[in-house]
KEKE-3310 file (N, C-alpha, C; in steps of 0.2 Angstrom, whole numbers, plus 5000, padded with zeros to 4 digits):
npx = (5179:5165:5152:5136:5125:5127:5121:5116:5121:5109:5098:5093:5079:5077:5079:5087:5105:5114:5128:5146:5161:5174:5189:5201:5195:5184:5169:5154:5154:5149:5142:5150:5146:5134:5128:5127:5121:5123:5137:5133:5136:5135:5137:5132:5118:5104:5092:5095:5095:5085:5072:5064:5051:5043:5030:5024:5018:5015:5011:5014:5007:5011:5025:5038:5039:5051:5054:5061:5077:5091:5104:5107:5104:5084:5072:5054:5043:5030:5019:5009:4999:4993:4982:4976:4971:4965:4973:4988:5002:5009:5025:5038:5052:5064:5080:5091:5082:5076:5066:5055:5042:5034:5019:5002:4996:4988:4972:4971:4984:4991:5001:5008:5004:5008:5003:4989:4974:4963:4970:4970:4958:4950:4957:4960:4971:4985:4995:4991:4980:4964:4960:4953:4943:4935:4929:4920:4924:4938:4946:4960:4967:4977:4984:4999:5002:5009:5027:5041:5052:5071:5083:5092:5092:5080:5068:5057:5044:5035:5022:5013:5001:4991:4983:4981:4987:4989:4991:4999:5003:5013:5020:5033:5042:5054:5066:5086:5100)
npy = (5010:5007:4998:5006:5001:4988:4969:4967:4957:4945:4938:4921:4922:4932:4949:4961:4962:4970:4977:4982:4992:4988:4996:4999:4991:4986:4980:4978:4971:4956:4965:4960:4942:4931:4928:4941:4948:4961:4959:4960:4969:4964:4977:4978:4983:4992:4989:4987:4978:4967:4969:4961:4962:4955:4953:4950:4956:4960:4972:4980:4993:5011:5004:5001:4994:4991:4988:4990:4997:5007:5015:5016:5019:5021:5015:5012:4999:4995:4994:4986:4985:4980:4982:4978:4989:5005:5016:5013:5016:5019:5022:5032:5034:5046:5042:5051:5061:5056:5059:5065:5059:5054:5059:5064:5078:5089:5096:5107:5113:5112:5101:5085:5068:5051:5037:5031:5021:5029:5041:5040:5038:5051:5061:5055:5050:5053:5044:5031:5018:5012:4996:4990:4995:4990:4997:4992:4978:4979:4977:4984:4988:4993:4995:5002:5014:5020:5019:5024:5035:5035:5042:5044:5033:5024:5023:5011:5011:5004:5009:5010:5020:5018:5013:5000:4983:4979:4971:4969:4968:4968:4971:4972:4977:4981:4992:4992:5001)
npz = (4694:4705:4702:4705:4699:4701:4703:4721:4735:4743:4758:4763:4762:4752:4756:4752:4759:4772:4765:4758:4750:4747:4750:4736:4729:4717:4719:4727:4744:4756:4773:4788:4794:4795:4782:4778:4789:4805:4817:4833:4847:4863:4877:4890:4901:4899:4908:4921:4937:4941:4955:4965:4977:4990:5002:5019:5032:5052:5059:5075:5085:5082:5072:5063:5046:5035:5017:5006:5007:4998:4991:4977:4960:4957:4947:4952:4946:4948:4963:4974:4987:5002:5016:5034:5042:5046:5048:5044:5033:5018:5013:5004:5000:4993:4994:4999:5005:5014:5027:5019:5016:4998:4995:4998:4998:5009:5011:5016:5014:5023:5027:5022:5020:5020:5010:5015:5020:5024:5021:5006:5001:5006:4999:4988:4974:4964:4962:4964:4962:4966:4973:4980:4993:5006:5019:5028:5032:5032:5023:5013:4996:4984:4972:4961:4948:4939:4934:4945:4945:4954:4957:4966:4973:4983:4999:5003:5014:5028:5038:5053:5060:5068:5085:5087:5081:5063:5050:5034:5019:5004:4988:4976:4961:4952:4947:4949:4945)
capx = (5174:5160:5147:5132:5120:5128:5117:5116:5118:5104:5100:5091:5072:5076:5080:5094:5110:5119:5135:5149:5164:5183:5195:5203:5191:5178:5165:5152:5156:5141:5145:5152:5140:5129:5124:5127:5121:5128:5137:5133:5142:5130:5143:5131:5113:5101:5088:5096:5096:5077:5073:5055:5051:5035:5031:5019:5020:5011:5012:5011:5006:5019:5031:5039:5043:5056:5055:5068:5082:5096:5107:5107:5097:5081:5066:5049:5038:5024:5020:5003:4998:4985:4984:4967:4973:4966:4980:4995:5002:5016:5028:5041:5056:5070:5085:5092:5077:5071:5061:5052:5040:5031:5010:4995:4993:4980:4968:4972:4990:4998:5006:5008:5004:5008:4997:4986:4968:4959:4972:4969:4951:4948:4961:4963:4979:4987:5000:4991:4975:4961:4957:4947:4942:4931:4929:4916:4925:4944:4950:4962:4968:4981:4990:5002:4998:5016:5033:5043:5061:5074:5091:5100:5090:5074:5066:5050:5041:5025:5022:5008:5000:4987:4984:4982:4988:4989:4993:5002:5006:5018:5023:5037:5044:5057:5073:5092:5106)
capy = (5013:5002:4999:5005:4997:4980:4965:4966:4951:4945:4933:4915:4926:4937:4951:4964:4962:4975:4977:4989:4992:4987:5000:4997:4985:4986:4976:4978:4964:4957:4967:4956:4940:4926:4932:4949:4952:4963:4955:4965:4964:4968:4980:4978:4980:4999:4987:4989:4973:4966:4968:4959:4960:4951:4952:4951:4959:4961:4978:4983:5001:5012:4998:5001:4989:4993:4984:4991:5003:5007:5020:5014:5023:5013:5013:5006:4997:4992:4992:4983:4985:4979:4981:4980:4997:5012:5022:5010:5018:5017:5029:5030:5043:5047:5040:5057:5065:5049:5061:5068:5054:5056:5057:5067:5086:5090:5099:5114:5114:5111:5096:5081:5064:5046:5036:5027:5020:5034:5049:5040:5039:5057:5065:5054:5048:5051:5036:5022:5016:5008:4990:4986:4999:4990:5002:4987:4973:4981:4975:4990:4987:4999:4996:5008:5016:5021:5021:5030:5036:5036:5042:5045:5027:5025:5021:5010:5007:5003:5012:5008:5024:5017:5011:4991:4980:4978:4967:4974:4965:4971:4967:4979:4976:4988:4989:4995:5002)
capz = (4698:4707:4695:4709:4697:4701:4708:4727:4738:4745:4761:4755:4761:4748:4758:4752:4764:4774:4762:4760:4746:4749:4748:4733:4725:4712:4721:4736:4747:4760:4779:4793:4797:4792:4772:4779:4795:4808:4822:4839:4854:4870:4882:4897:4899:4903:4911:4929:4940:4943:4961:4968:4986:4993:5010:5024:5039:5055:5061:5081:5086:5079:5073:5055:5041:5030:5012:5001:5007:4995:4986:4971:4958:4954:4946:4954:4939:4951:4968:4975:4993:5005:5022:5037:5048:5041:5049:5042:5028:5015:5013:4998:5001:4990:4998:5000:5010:5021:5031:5018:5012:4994:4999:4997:5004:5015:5007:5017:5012:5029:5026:5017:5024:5016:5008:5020:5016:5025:5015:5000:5002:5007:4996:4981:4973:4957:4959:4967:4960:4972:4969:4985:4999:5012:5028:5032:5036:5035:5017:5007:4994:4982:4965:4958:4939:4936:4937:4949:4946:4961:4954:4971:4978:4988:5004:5004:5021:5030:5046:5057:5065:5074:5092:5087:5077:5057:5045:5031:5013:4997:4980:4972:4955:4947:4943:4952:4942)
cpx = (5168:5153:5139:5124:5121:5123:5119:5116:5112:5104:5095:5084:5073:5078:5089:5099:5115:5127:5141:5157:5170:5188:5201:5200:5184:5170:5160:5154:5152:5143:5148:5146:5138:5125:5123:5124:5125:5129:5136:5133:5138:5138:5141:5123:5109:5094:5090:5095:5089:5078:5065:5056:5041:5033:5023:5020:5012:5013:5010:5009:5014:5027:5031:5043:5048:5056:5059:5071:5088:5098:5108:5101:5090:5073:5058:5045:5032:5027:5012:5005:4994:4989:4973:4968:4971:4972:4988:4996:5009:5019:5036:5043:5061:5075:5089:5088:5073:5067:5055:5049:5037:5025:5007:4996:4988:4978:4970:4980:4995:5001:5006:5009:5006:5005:4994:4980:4963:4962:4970:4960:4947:4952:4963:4969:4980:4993:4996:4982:4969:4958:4952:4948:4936:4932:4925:4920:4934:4949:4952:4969:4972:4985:4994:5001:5003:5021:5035:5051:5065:5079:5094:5098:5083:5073:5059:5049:5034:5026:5013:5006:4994:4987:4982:4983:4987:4993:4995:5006:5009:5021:5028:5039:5047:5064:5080:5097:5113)
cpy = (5007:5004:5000:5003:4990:4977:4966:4960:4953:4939:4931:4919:4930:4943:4956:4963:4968:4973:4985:4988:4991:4993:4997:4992:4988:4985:4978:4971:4965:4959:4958:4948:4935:4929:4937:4951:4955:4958:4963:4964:4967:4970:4981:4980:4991:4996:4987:4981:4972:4968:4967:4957:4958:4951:4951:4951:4959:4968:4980:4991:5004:5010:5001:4994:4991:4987:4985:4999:5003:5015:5023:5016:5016:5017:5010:5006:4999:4992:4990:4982:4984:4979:4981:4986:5001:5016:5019:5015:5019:5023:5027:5036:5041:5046:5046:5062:5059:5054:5066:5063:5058:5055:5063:5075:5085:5094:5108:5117:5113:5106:5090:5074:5057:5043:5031:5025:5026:5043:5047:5041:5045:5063:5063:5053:5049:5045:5030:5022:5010:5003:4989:4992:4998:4992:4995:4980:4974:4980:4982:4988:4992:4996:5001:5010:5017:5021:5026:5031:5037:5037:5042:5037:5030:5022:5017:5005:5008:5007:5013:5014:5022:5015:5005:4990:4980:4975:4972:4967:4969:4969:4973:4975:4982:4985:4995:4996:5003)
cpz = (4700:4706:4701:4707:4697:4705:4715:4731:4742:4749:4758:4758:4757:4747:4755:4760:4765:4767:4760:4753:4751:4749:4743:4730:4721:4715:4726:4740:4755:4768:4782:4795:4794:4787:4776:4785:4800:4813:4827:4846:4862:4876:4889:4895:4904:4906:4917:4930:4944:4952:4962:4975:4986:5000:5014:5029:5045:5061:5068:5080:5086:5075:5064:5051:5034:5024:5006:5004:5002:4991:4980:4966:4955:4952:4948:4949:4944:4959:4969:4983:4998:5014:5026:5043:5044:5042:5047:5034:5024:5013:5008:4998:4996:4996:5002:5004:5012:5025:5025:5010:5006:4999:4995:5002:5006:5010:5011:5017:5018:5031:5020:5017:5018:5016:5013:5017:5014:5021:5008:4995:5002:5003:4989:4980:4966:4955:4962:4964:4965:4969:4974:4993:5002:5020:5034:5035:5033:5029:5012:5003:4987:4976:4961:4948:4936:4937:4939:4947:4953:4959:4958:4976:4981:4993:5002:5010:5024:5039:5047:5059:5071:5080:5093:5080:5073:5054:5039:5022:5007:4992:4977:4966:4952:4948:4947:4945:4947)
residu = (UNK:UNK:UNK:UNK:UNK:UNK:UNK:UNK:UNK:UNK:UNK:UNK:UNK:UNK:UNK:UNK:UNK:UNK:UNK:UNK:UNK:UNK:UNK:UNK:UNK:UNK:UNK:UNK:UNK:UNK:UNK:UNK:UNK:UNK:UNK:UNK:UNK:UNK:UNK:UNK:UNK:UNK:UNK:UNK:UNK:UNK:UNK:UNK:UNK:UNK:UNK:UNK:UNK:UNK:UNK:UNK:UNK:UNK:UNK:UNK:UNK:UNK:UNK:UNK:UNK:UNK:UNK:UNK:UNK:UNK:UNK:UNK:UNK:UNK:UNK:UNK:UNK:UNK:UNK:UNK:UNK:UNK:UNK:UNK:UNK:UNK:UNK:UNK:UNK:UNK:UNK:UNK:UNK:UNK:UNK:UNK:UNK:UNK:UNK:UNK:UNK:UNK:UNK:UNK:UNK:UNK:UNK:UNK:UNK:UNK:UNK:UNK:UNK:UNK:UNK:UNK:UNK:UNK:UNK:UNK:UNK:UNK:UNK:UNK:UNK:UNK:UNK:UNK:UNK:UNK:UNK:UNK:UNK:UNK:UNK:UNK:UNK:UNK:UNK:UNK:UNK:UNK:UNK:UNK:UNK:UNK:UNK:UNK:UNK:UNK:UNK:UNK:UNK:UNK:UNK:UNK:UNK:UNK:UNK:UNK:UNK:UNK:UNK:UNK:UNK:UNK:UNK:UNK:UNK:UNK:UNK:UNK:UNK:UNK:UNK:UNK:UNK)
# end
């Protein structure tokens, strides 16, 4: 019978070592490893495959920029977006319902517009946090506060609503499976 008040190996900090009995032997003998540690075999990885897009655009009247399309389930860590159009605004669908961006309700419940400077302004946001909202010389600036999940894939795109030009910048950070 194996004496379970035997000395235990130990690695050279001093540390007791994973160990384990032999079938048919007396002894503990130290696991698998270097003075007993495990070996462990990575089988693939639940971080998804980084994806960072960066962009800058210059948006006509009505003109859309598409900055990530995919199927593929994904994560957004971070998004960060500035643009000088109040009426551009960023729109972020489930790949699955492309015409029914996330956004802000109206206050009178009849619809539900995408985040632009003047809805975020007038209505608030519980995902995007305001770094810089100058109405006076055109600078809006937006950072997102959470991740987003996209299990069937997402859409993220800028659409211009107004009737002259805008510039339009984007930083995404998340992750595809």
């Amino acid at each position: 019978m194996t004496d379970v008040n035997a000395y235990l190996g130990k690695s050279l900090d001093g540390l007791v070592i994973p160990q384990y009995k032999k079938v048919g032997e007396d002894a503990f003998e130290p696991a698998e490893g270097s003075e007993g540690a495990l070996h462990v075999k990575l089988i693939g990885s639940n971080n998804g495959e980084s994806i960072m897009t960066r962009e800058t655009v210059s948006l006509s009247s009505s003109e859309t920029g598409v900055f990530h399309l995919s199927e593929k389930p994904l994560i957004v860590d971070y998004i960060e977006w500035s643009t000088n159009g109040t009426a551009c605004r960023l729109e972020i669908s489930h790949y699955d319902k492309l015409g029914e961006p996330l956004g802000l309700a109206n206050f009178s419940g009849s619809n539900i517009s995408g985040y632009s400077p003047s809805t975020i302004s007038t209505r608030g946001s519980g995902i995007f946090d305001i770094v810089e909202h100058d109405t006076v010389n055109g600078n809006f600036k937006y950072s997102m506060n959470r991740p987003i999940e996209f299990p069937k894939g997402a859409r993220i795109r800028a659409v211009n609503g107004g009737s002259s030009n805008a510039d339009f910048a984007i930083v995404i950070f998340g992750r595809e499976f």
